[in-house]
N, C-alpha and C positions, 0 to 999 in steps of 0.2 A: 401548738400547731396541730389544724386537726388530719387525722391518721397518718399519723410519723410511723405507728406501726406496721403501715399494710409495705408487704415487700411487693416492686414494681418490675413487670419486665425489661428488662431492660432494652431490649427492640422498639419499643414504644417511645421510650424518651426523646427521639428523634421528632414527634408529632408536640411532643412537652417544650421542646426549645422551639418548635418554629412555631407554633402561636404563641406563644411568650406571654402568657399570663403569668401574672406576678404573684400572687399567693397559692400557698402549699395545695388550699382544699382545690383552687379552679384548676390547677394543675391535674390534680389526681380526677378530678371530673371528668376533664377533657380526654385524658388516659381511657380512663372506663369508658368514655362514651366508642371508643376506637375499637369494639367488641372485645375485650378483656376483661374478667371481672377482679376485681381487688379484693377478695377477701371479705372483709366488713364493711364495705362499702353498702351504705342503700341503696332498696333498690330506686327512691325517689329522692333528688337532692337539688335543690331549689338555689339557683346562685343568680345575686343580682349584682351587677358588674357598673361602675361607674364608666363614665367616656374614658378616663384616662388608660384604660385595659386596651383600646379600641376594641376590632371588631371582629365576631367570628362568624368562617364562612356558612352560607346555608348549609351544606351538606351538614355540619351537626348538627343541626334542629332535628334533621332527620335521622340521623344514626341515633341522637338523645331518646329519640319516641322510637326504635327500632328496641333500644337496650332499654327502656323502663325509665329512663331517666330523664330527668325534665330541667333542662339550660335557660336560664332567664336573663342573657346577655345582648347586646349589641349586637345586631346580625346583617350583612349583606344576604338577603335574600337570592342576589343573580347569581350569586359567585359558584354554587354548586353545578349552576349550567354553564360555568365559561369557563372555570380553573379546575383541576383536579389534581391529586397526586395523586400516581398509582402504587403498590405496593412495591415495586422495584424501583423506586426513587424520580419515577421520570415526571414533569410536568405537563400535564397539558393545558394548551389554552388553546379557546373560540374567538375565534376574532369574529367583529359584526358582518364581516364578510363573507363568515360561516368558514374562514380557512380555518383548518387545526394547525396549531406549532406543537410539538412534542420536544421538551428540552430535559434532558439527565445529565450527568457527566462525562459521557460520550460528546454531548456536543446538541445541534439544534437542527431539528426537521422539520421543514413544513410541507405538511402532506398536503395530496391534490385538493384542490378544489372543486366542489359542485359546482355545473356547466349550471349559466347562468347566475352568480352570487359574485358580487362583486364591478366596480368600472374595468371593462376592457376584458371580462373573461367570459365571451359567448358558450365558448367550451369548457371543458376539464384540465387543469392545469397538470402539469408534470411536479412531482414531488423537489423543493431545493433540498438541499441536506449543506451545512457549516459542520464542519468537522472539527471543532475547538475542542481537545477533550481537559480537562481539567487537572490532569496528573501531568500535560504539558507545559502548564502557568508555573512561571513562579514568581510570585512578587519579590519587587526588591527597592520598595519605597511608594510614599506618600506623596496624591499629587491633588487633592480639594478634599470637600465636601457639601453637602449640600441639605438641601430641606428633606430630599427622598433617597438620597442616592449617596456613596461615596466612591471615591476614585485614584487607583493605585496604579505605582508605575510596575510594570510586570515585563516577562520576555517570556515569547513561544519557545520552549527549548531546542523541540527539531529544527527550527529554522534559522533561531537565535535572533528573531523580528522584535523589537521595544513593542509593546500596546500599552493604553488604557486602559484598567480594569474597570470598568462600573458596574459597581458592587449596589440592588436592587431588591429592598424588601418585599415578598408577596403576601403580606401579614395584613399591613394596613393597606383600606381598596384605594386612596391618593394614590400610592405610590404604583399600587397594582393595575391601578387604569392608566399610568404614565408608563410603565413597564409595556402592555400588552400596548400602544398608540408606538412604543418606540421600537418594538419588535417588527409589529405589521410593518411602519414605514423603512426600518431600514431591509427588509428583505424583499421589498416589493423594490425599493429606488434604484439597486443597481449602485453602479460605480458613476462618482462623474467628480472632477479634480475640485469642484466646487465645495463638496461634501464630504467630510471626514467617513473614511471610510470601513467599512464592518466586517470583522473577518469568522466571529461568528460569538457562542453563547454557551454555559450551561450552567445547571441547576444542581445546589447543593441540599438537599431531602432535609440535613439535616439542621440546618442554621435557615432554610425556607428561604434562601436567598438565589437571586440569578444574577451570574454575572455577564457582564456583554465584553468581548473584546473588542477594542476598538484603536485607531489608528492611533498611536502616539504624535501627537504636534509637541515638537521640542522647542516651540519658542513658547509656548505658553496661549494663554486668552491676551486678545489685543489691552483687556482688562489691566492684567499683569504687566504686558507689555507698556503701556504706557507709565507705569510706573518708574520702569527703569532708565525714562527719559527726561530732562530737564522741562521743567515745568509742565510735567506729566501731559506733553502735547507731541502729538505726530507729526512732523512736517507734511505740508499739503502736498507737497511733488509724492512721497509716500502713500497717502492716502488716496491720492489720485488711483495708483497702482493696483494698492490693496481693494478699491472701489469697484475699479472694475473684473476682477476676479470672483467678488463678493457677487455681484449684478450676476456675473453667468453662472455660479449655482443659484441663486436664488429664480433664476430665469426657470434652471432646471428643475427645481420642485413646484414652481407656479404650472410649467409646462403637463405634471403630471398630479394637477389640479391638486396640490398641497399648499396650505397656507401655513406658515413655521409657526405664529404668533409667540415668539417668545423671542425675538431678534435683541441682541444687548451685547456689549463691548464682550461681556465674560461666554457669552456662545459663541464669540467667533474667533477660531483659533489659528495660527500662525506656524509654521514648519522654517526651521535655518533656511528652505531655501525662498522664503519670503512669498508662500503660498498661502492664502487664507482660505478657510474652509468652516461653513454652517457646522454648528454641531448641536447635541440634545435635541430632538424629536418626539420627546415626552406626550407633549399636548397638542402638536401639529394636527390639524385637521384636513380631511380629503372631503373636495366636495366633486359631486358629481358632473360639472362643467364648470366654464367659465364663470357664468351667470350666477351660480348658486351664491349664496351666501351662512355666514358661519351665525351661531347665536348666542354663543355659550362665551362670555367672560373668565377667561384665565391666562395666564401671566404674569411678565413682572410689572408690575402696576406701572411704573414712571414712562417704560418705553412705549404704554399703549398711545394709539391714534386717538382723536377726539370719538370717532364714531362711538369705540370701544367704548372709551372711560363714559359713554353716557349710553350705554348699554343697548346701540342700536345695530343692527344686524351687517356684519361686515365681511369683508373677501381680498384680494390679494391687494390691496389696494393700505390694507393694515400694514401689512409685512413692510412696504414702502416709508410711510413714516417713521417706523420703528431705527429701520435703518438711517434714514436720516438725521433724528433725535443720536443716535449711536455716532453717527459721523460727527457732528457737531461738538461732541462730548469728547470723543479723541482728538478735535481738531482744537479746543479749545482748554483740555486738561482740566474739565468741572462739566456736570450735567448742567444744561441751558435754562432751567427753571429754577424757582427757587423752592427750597423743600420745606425749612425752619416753621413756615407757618404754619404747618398741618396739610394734613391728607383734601381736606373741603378746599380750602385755597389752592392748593395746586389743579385739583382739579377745573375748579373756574378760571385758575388763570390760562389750562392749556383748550379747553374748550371755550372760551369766550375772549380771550385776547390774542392779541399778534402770534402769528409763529415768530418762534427764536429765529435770529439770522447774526452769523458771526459780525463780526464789525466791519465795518467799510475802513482800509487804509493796512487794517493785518493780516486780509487774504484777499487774495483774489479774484474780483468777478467772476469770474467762470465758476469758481468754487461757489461764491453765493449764491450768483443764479444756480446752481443746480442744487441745493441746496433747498431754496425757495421751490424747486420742483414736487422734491419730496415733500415738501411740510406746508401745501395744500390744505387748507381744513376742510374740502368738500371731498371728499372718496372719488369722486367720480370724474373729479377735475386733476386729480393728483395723478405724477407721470406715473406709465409703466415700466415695466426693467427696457423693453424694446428701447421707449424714447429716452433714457437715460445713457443707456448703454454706449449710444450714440452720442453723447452729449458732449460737446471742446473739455469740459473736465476731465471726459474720460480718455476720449482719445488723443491730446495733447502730450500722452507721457508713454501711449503704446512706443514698445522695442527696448524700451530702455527696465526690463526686468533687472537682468540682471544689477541693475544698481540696488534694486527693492532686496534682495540677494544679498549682497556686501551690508548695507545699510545693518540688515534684522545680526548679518553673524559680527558687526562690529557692536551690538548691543547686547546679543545671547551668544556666547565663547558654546563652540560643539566641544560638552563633554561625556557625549554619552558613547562616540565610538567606543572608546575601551570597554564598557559595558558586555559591547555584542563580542566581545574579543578575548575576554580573560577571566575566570572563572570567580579567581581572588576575588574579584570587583565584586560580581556579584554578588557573592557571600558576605564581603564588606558592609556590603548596604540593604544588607536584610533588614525587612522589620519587623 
């Protein structure tokens, strides 16, 4: 292993774990390039780095040619202007709006904004501050995982509140540009019953990870949920319910010209009292009006609209199929295409043949036809949340919540009171 002999400060290894290069020499590179000199270290040291390392941010290219040393890795060129850590552990990030977020273990700031930068801020904004500090977490169990992210069940101590921890690498830039898309959007959106909601964030220096606190849904993703039901299908009166709840966050973030593009059974989540609420904002995009449209392909492939899957320029009118590919899916306990052929067939089947439409005799008219609203293959012909909202689907089942309520806790038993209640518990279910 080369220079096993040079001793390391140990201050440093904090910048060692959160790029997380995997052999000894880029290790000790990276150290040095951090302005510490290691002993026998040269002063030129030439490292070529496969994908699988990913990537480092610009700022070393430059600290490498500041220290003599020369880094020959995978690099994000932007990152030294958007991402920083400062020597006190705090994060910062540039959002394209030119807001700064500042995140440590204290918790999360986003300082003012320049008058003029950004939709809606003629002026200078006032600074938010999320006061989550990190030493008030404590996990006490497993609740996913994911391509970028994982996600633990935790409790604020002062308050003794359940949250979601999602736990967010800023090493690789996927996750780093999902990270900074789901900070801006959940600090800018505000509260609304539609949307799981943010209580705030911070940053560990030395594992380079942020984590976001977020609302505990103790029924789960409608994903899950439908699992726990006979012939993994929601009844339509159910879905009716959960529809239109769905419709008015979604209304909400169309309203503040956000398109979700990543709508699917598993992002929408469910609380005992049979509240459904948008979650993940990773990739959401903000367009500057109604009119604009989005360009950029990302998602989970099956739920995209035909525009999407054939790479044509699209707007809230995506978000609307997604969700009704979703409804269809809950409604019928199987995704409505078929997959087995491959990736090219699915895609001509949902761009060049029929939209799916449940069967005629096992639901409802009113469920079809609205159904048939959403899954439009022209963007421009397909309904919006207004003309749905309205739709005998949706409002044939207004007043009758409280059944959606009984329904979800005769399927998900509340066991998390004692949680918030008794300490033992806690401790129990550490992990």
């Amino acid at each position: 292993m080369l220079y096993q002999e040079q001793e390391i400060d140990p201050s440093l290894l904090s910048f060692e774990r959160f790029y997380r290069f995997k052999q000894q020499a880029t290790q000790l590179a990276v150290l040095a390039i951090y302005g510490k000199p290691l002993g026998k270290m040269p002063p030129k040291f030439q490292l070529s780095l496969g994908d699988d390392f990913g990537e480092a941010p610009g700022s070393l290219l430059a600290m490498a040619k500041q220290s003599g040393l020369s880094l020959d890795v995978p690099c994000d060129d932007n990152m030294e202007d958007s991402l920083k850590v400062t020597p006190d552990g705090t994060l910062q990030m540039l959002s394209q709006s030119r807001s700064e977020y500042n995140i440590n273990k204290d918790g999360l700031q986003k300082a003012a904004s320049p008058a003029g930068f950004g939709p809606g801020t003629p002026t200078e904004e006032s600074p938010l501050y999320f006061n989550c500090r990190q030493d008030d977490i404590k996990v006490i169990g497993k609740l996913g995982s994911g391509a970028s992210a994982n996600v633990k069940k935790a409790i604020h101590l002062p308050t003794r509140t359940l949250c979601a921890l999602k736990t967010i690498s800023v090493v690789q830039k996927e996750s780093r540009d999902q990270l900074q898309t789901e900070i801006r959007t959940l600090c800018n959106l505000g509260q609304h019953e539609g949307l799981v909601k943010f209580y705030g964030a911070f940053f560990t220096a030395d594992s380079g990870e942020v984590c976001l606190a977020l609302e505990y849904m103790n029924a789960g993703s409608l994903d899950d949920f439908t699992k726990k039901l006979p012939g993994n299908r929601i009844p339509e009166k159910v879905l009716s319910l959960v529809s239109g709840k769905l419709l008015a966050g979604l209304g909400f973030l169309h309203s503040k010209h956000l398109v979700h593009r990543d709508i699917k059974p598993a992002n929408m989540l469910l609380d005992l009292h049979g509240q459904p609420k948008f979650a993940d904002f990773g990739i959401s995009s903000s367009l500057g009006s109604t009119t604009e449209m989005c360009e950029t392909n990302i998602g989970t492939f099956y739920y995209m609209s035909p525009e999407r899957m054939e790479n044509a320029p699209y707007s809230f009118a995506a978000d609307i199929w997604s969700l009704g590919i979703s409804l269809i899916e809950l409604a019928m306990g199987k995704y409505p295409y078929e997959t087995n052929k491959g990736l090219v067939d699915t895609i001509l089947e949902v761009t060049n043949g029929d939209p799916p439409v449940p069967p005629e005799g096992e639901f409802s008219q009113e469920f079809r036809h609205f159904l048939s609203l959403c899954l439009i293959k022209e963007p421009a012909q397909r309904a919006n949340v207004q003309a749905l909202i309205s739709h005998p689907f949706i409002t044939q089942c207004r007043g009758f919540e409280h059944e959606l309520s009984a329904f979800v806790r005769s399927v998900i038993p509340d066991v998390d009171s004692r949680i918030i209640q008794e300490n033992e518990t806690i401790d129990m279910e550490m992990c």
